[in-house]
C-alpha positions in Angstrom: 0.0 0.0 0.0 1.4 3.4 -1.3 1.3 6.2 1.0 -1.2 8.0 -1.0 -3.7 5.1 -0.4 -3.5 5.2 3.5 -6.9 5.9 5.2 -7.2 7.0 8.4 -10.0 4.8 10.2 -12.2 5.1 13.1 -12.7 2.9 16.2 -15.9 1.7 14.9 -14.4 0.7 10.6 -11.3 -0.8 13.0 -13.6 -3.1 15.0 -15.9 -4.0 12.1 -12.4 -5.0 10.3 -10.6 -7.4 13.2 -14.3 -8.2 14.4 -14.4 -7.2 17.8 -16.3 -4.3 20.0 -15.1 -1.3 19.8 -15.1 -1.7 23.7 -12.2 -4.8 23.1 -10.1 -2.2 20.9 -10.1 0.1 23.7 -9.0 -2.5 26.1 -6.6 -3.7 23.8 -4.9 0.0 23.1 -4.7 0.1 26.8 -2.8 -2.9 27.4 -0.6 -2.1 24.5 -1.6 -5.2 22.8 -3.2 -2.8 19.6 -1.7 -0.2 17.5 -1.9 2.8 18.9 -4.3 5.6 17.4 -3.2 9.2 15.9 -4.7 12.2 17.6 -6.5 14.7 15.1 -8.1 17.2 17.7 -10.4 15.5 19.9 -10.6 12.6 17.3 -8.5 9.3 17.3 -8.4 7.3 13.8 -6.2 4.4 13.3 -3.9 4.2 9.8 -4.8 1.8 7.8 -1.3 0.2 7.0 -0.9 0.2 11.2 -3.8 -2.3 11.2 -2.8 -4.7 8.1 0.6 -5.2 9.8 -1.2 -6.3 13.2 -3.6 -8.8 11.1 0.1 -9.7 9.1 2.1 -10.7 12.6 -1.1 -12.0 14.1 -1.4 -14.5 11.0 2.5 -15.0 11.3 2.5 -15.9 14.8 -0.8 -18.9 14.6 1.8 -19.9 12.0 4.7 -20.6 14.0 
């Protein structure tokens, strides 16, 4: 994915995309066991390429 195709995505387009709540994204984030969201004023989106590359090692570690 070029950098001109990143998206910035919010908590609820994240959760529909891992399939989880958007309250387990939270909880995740918190424990440090999610990418971290950007700050855009009060707003927090996720980048798009941040949340390919968790599904990516999450699919490499059930592998191993």
């Amino acid at each position: 994915m070029e950098a001109s195709e990143e998206k910035l995505l919010s908590v609820k387009k994240v959760a529909e995309i891992v399939d989880l709540s958007v309250r387990q994204i939270w909880r995740l984030v918190a424990a440090q066991e999610f990418p971290q969201p950007v700050r855009i004023g009060h707003a927090r989106r996720w980048v798009s390429s941040d949340i390919q590359t968790y599904l990516d090692n999450l699919k490499r570690a059930r592998a191993t």
